[in-house]
N, CA, C, O and CB atoms as a CASP TS submission, in Angstrom:
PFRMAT TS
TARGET T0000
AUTHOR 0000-0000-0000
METHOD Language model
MODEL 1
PARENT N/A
ATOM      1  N   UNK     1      -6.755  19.496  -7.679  1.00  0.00           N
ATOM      2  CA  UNK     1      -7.086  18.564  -6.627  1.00  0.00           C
ATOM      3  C   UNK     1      -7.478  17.210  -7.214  1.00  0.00           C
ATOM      4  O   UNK     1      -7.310  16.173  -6.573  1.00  0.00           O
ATOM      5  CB  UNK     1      -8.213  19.119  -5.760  1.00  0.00           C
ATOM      6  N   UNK     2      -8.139  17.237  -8.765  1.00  0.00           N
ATOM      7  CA  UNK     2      -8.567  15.701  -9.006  1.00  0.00           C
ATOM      8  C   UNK     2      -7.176  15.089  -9.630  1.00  0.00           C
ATOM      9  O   UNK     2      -7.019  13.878  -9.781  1.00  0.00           O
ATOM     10  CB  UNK     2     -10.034  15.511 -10.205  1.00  0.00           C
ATOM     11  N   UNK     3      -6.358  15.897  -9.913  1.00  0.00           N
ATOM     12  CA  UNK     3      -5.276  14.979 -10.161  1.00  0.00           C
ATOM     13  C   UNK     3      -4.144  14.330  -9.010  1.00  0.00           C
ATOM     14  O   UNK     3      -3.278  13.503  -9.296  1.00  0.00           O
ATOM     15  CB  UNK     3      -4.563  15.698 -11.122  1.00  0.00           C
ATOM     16  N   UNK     4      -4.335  14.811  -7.897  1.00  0.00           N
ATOM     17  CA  UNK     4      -3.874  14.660  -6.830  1.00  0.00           C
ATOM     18  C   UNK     4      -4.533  13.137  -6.108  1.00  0.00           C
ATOM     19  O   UNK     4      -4.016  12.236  -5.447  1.00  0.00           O
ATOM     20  CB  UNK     4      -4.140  16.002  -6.146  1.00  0.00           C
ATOM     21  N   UNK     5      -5.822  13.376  -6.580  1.00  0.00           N
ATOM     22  CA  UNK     5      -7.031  11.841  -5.799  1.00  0.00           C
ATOM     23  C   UNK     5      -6.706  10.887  -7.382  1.00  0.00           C
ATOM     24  O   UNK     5      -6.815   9.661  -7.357  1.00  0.00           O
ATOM     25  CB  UNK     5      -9.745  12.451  -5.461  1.00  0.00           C
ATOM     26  N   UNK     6      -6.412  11.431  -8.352  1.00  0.00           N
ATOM     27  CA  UNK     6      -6.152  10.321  -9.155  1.00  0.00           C
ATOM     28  C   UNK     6      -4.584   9.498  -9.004  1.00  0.00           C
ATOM     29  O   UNK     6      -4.395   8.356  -9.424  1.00  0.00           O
ATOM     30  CB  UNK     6      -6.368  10.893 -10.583  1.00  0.00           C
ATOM     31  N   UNK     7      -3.703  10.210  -8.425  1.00  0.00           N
ATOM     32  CA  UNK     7      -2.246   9.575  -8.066  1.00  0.00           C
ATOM     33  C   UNK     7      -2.541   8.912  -7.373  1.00  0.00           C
ATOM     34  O   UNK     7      -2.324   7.700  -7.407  1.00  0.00           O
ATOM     35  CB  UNK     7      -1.142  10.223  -7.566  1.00  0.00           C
ATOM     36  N   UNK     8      -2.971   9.355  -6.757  1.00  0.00           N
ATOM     37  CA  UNK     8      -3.152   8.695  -4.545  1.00  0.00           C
ATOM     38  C   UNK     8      -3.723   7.349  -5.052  1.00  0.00           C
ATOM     39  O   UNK     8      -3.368   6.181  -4.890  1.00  0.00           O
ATOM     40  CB  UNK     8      -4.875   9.837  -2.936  1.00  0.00           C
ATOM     41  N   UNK     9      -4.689   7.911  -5.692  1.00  0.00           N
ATOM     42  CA  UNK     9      -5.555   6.147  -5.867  1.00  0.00           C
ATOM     43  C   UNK     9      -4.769   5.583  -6.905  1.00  0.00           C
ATOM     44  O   UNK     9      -4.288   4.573  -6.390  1.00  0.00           O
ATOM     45  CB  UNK     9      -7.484   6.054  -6.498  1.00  0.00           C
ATOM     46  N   UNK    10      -4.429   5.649  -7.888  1.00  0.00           N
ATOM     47  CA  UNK    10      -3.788   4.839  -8.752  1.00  0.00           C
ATOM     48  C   UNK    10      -2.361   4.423  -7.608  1.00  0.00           C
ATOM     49  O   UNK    10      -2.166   3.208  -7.604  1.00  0.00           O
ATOM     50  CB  UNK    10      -3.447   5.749 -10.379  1.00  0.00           C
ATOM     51  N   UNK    11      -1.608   5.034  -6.895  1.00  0.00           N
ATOM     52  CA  UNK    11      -0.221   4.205  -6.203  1.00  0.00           C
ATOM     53  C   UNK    11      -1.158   3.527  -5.287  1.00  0.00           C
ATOM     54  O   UNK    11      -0.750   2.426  -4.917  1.00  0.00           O
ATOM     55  CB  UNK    11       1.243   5.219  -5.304  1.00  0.00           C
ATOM     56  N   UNK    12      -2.435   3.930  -4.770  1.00  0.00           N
ATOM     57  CA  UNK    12      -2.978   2.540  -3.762  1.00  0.00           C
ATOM     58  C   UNK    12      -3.083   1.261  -4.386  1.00  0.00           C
ATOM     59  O   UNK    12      -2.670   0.208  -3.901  1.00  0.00           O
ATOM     60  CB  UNK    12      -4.486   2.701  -3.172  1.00  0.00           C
ATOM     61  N   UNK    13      -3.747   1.425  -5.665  1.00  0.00           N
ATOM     62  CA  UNK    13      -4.288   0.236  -6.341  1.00  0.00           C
ATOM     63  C   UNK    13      -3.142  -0.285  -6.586  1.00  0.00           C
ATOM     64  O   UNK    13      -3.163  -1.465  -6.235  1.00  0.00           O
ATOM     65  CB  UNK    13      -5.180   0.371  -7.552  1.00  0.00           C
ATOM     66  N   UNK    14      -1.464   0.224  -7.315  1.00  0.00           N
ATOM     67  CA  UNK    14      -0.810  -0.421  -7.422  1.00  0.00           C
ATOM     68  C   UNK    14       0.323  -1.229  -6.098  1.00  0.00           C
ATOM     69  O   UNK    14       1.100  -2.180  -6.176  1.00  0.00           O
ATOM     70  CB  UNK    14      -0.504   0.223  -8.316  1.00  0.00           C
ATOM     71  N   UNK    15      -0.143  -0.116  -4.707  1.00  0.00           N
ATOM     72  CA  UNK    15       0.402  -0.687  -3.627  1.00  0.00           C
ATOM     73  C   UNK    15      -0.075  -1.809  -3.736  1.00  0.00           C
ATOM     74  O   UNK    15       0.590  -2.839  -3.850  1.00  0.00           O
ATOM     75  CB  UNK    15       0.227  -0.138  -2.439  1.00  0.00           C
ATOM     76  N   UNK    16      -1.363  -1.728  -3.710  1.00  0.00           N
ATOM     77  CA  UNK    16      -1.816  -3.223  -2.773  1.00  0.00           C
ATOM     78  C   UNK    16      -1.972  -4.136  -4.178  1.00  0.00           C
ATOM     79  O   UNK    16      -3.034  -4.687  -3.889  1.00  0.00           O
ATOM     80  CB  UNK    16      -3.712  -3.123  -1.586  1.00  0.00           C
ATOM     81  N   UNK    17      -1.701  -4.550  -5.215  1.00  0.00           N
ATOM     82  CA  UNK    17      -1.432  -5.719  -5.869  1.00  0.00           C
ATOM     83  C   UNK    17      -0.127  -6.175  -5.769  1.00  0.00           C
ATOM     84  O   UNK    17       0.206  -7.337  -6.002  1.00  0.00           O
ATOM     85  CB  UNK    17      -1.743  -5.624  -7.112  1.00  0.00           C
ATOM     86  N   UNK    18       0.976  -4.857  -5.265  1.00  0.00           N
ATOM     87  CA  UNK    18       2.558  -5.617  -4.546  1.00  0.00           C
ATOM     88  C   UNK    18       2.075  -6.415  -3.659  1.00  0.00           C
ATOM     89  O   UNK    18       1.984  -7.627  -3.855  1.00  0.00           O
ATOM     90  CB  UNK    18       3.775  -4.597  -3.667  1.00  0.00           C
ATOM     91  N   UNK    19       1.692  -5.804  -2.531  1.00  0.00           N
ATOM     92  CA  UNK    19       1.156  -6.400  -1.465  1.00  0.00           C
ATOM     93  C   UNK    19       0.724  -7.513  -1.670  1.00  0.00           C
ATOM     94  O   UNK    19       1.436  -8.440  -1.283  1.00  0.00           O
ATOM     95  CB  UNK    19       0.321  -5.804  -0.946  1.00  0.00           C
ATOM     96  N   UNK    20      -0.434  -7.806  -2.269  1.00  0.00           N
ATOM     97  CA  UNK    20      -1.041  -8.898  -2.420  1.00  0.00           C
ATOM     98  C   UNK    20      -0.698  -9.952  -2.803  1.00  0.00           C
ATOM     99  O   UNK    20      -1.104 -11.079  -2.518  1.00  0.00           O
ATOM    100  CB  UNK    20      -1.724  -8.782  -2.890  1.00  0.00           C
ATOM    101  N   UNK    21       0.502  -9.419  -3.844  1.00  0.00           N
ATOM    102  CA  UNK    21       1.204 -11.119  -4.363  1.00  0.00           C
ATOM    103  C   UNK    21       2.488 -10.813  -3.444  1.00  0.00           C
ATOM    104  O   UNK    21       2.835 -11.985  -3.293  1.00  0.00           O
ATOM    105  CB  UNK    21       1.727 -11.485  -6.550  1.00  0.00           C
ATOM    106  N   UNK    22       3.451 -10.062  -2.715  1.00  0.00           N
ATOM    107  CA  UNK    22       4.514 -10.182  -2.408  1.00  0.00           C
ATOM    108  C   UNK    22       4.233 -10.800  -0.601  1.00  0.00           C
ATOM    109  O   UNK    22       4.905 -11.733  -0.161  1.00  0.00           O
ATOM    110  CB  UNK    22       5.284  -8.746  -2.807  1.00  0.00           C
ATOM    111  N   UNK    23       3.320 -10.198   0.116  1.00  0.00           N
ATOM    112  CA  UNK    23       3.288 -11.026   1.091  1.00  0.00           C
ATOM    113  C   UNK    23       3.264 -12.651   1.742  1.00  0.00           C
ATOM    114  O   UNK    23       3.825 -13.308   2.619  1.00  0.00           O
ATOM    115  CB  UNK    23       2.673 -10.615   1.274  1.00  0.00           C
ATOM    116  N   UNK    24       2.414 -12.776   0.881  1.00  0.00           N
ATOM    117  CA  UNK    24       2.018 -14.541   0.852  1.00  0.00           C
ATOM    118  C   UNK    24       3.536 -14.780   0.564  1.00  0.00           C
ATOM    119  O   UNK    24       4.219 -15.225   1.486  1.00  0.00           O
ATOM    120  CB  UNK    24       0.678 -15.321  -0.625  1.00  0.00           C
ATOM    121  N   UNK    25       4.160 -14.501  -0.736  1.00  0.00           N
ATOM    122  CA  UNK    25       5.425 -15.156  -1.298  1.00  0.00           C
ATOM    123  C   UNK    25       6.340 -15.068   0.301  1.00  0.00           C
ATOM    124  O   UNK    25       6.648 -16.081   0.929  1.00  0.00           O
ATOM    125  CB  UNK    25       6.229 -14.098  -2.895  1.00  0.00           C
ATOM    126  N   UNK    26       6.688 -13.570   0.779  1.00  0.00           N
ATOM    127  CA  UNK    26       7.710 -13.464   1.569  1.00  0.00           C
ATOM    128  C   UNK    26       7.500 -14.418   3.053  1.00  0.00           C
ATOM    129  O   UNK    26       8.332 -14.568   3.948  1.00  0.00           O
ATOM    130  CB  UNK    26       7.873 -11.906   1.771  1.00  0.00           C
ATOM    131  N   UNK    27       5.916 -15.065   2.957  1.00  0.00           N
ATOM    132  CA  UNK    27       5.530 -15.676   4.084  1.00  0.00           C
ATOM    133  C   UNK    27       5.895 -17.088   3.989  1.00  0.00           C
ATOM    134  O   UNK    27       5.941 -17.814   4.982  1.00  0.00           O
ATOM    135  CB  UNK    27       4.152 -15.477   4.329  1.00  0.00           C
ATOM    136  N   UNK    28       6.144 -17.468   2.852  1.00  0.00           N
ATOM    137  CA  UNK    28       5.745 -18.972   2.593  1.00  0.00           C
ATOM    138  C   UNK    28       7.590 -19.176   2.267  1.00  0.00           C
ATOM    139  O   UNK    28       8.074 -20.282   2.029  1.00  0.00           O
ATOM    140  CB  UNK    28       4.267 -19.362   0.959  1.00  0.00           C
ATOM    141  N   UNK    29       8.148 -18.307   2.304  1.00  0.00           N
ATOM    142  CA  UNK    29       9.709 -18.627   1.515  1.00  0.00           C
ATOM    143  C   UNK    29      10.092 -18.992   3.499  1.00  0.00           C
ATOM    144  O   UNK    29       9.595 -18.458   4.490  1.00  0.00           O
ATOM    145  CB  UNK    29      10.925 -16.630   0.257  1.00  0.00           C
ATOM    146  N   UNK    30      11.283 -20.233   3.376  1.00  0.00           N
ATOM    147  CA  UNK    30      12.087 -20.166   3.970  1.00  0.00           C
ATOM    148  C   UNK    30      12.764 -18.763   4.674  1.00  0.00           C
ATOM    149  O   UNK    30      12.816 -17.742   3.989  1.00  0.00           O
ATOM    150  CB  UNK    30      12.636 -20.792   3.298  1.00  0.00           C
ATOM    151  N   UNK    31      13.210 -18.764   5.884  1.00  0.00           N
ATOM    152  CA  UNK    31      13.833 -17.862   6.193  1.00  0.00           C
ATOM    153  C   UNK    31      13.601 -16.468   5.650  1.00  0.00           C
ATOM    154  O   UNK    31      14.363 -15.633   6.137  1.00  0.00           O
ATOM    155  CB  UNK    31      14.849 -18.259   6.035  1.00  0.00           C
ATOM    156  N   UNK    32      12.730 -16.011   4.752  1.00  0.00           N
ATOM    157  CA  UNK    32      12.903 -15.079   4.610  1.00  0.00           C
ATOM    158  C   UNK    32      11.918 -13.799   5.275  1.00  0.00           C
ATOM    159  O   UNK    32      11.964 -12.589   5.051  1.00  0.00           O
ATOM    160  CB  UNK    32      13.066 -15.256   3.504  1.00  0.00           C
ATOM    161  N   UNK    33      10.995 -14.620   6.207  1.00  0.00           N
ATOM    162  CA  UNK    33       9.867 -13.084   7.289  1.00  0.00           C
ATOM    163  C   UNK    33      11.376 -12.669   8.043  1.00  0.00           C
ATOM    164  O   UNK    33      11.683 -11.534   7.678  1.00  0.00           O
ATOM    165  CB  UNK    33       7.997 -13.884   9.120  1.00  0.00           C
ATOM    166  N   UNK    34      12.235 -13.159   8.831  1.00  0.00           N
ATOM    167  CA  UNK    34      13.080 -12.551   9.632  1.00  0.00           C
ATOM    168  C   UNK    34      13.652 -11.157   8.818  1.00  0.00           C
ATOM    169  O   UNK    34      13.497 -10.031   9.292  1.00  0.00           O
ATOM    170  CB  UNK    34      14.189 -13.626  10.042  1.00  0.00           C
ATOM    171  N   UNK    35      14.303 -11.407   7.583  1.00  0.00           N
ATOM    172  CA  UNK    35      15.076 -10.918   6.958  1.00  0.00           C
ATOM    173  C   UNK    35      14.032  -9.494   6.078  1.00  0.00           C
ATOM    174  O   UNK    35      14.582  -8.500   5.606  1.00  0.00           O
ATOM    175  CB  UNK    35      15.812 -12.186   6.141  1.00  0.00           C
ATOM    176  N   UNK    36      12.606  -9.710   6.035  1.00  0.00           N
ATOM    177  CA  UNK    36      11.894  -9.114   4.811  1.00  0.00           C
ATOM    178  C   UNK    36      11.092  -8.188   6.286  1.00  0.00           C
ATOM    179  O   UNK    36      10.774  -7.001   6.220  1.00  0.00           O
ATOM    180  CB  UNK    36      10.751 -10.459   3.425  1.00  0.00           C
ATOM    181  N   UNK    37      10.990  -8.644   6.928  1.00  0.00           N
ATOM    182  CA  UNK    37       9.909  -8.179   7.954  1.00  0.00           C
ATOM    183  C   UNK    37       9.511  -6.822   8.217  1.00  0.00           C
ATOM    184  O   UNK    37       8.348  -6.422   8.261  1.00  0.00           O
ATOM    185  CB  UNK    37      10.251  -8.577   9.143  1.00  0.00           C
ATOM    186  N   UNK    38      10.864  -5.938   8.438  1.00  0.00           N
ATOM    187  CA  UNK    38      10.488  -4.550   8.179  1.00  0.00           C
ATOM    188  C   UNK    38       9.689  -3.913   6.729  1.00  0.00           C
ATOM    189  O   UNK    38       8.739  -3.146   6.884  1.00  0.00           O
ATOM    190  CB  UNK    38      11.783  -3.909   8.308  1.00  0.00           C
ATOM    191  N   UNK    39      10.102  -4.253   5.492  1.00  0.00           N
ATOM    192  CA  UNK    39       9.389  -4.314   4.576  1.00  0.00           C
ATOM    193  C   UNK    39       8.014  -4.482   4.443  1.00  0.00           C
ATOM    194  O   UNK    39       7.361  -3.527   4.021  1.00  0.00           O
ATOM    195  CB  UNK    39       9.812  -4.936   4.107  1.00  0.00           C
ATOM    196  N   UNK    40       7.480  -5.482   4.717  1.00  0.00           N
ATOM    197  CA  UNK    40       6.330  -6.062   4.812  1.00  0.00           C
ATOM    198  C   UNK    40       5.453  -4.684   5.716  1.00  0.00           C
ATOM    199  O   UNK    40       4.437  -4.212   5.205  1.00  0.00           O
ATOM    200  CB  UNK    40       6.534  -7.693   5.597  1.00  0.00           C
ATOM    201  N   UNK    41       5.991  -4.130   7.098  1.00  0.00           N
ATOM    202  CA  UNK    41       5.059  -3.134   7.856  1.00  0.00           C
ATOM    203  C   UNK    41       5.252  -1.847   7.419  1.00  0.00           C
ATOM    204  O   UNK    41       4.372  -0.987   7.367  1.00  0.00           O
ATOM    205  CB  UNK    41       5.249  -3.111   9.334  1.00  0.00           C
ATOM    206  N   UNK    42       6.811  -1.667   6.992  1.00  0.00           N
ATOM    207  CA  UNK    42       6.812  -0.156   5.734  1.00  0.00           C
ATOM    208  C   UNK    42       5.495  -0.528   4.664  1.00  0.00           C
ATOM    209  O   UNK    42       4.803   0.354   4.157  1.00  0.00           O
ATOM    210  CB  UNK    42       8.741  -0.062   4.438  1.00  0.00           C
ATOM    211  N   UNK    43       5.406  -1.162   4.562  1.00  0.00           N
ATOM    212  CA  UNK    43       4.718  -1.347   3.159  1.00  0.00           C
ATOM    213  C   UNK    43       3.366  -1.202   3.802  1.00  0.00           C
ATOM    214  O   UNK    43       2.746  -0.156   3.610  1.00  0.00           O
ATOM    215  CB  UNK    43       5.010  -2.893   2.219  1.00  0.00           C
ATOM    216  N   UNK    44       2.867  -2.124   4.522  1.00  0.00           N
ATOM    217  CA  UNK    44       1.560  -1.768   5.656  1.00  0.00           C
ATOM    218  C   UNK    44       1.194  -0.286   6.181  1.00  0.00           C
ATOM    219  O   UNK    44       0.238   0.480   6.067  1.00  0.00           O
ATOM    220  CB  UNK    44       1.885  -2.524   7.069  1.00  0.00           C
ATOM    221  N   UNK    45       1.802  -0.285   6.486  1.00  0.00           N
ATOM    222  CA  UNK    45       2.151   1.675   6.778  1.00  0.00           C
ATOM    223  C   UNK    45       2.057   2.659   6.043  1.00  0.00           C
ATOM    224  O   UNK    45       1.880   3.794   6.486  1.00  0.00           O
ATOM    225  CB  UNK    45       3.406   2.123   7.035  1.00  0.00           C
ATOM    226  N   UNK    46       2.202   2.270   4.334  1.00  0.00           N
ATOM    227  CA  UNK    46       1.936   3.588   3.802  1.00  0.00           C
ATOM    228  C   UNK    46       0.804   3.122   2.586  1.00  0.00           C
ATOM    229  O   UNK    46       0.160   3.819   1.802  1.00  0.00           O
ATOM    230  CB  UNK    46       3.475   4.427   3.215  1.00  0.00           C
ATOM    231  N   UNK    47       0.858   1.476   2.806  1.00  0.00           N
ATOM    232  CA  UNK    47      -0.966   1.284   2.354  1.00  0.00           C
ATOM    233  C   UNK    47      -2.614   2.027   3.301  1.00  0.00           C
ATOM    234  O   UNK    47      -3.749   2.286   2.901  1.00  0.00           O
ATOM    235  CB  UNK    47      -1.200  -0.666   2.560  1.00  0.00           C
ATOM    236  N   UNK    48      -1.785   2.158   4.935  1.00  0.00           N
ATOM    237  CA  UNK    48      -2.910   2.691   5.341  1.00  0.00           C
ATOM    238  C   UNK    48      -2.854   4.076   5.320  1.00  0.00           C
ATOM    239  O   UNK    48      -3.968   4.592   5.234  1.00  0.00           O
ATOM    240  CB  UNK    48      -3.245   2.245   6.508  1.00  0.00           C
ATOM    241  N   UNK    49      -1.642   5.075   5.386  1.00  0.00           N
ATOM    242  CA  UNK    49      -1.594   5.892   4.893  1.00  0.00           C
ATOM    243  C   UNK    49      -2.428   6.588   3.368  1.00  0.00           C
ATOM    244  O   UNK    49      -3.057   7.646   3.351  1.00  0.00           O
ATOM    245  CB  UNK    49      -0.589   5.699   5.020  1.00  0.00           C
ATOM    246  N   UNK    50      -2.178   5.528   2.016  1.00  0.00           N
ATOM    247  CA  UNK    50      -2.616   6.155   1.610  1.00  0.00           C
ATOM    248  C   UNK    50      -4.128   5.924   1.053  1.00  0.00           C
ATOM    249  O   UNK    50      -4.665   6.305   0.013  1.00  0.00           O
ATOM    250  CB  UNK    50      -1.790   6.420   1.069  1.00  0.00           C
ATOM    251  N   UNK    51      -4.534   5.267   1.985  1.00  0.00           N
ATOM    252  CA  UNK    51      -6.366   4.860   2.167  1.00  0.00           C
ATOM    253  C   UNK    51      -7.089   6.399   3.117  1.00  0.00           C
ATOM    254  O   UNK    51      -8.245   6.789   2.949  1.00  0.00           O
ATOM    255  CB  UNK    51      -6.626   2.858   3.571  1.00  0.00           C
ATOM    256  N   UNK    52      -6.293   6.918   3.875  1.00  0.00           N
ATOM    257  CA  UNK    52      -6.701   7.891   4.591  1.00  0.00           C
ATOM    258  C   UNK    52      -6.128   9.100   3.554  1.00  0.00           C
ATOM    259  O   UNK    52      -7.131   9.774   3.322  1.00  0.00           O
ATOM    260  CB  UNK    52      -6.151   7.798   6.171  1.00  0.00           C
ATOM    261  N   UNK    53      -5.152   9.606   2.928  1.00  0.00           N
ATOM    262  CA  UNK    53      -4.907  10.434   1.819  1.00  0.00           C
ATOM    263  C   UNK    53      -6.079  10.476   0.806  1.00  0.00           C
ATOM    264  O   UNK    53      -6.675  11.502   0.478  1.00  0.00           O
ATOM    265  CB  UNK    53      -3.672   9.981   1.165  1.00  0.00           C
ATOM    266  N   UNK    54      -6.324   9.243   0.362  1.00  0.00           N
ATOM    267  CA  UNK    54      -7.562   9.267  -0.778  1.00  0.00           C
ATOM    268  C   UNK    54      -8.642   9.466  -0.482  1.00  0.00           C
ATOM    269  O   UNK    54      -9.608   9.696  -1.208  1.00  0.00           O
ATOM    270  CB  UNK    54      -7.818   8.242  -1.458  1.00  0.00           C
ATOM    271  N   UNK    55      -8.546   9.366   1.050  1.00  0.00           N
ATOM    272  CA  UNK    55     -10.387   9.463   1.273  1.00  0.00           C
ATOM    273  C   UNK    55     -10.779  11.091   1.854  1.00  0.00           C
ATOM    274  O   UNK    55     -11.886  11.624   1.919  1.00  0.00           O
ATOM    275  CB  UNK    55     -11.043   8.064   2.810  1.00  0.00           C
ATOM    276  N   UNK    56      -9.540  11.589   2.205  1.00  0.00           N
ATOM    277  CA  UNK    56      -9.026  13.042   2.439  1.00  0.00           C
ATOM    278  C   UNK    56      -9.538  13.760   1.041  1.00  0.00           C
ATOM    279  O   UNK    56     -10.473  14.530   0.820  1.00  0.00           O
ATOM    280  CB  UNK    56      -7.175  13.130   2.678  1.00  0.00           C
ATOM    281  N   UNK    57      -8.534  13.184   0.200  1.00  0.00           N
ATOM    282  CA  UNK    57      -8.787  13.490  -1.201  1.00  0.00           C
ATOM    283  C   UNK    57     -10.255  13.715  -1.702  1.00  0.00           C
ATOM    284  O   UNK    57     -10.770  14.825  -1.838  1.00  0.00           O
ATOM    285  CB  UNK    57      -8.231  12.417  -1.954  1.00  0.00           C
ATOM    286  N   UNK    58     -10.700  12.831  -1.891  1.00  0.00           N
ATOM    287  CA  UNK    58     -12.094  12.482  -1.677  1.00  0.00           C
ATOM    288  C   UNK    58     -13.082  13.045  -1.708  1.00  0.00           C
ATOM    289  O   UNK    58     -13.966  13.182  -2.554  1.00  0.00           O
ATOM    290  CB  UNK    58     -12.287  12.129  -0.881  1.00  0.00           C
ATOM    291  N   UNK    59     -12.890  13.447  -0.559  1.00  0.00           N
ATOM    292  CA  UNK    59     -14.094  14.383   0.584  1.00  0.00           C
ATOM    293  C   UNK    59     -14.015  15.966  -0.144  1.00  0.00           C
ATOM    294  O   UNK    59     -14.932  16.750  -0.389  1.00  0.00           O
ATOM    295  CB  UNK    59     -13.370  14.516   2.781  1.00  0.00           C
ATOM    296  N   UNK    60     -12.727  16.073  -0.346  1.00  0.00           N
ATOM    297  CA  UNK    60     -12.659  17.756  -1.209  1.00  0.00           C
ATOM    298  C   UNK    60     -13.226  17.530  -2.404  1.00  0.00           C
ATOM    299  O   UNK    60     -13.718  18.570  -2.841  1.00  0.00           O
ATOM    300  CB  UNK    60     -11.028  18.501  -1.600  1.00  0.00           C
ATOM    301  N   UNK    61     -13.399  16.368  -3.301  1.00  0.00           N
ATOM    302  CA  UNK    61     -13.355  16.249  -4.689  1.00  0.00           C
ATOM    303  C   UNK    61     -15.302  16.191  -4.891  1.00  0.00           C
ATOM    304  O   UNK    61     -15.926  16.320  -5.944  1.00  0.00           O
ATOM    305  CB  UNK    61     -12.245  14.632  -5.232  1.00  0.00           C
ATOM    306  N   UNK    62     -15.685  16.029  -3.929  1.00  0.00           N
ATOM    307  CA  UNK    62     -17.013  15.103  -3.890  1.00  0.00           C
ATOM    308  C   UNK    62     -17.804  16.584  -3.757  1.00  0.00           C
ATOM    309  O   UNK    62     -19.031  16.624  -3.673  1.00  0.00           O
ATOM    310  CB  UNK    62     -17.235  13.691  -2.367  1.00  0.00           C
TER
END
């Protein structure tokens, strides 16, 4: 189980530094929210996903 809360959290931490630098970029580029847009809420979607996985995680580990 702790290697399971150590994945989860290590792909969160590395979700959300995509996130963090790829949003602003895909916001600020020309034309490109139309084209990126689904991306951007896939990506939203399984950042909150896996905030509720880790804290799932978590709760067993604790």
């Amino acid at each position: 189980m702790l290697v399971a809360f150590q994945l989860a959290l290590t792909f969160l931490v590395l979700l959300s530094f995509v996130l963090v630098v790829g949003i602003p970029v895909l916001v600020a580029s020309a034309g490109e929210w139309e084209r990126s847009q689904k991306y951007v809420y896939v990506g939203a979607f399984l950042w909150a996903s896996l905030v509720i996985i880790t804290g799932l995680l978590n709760s067993f580990i604790s």
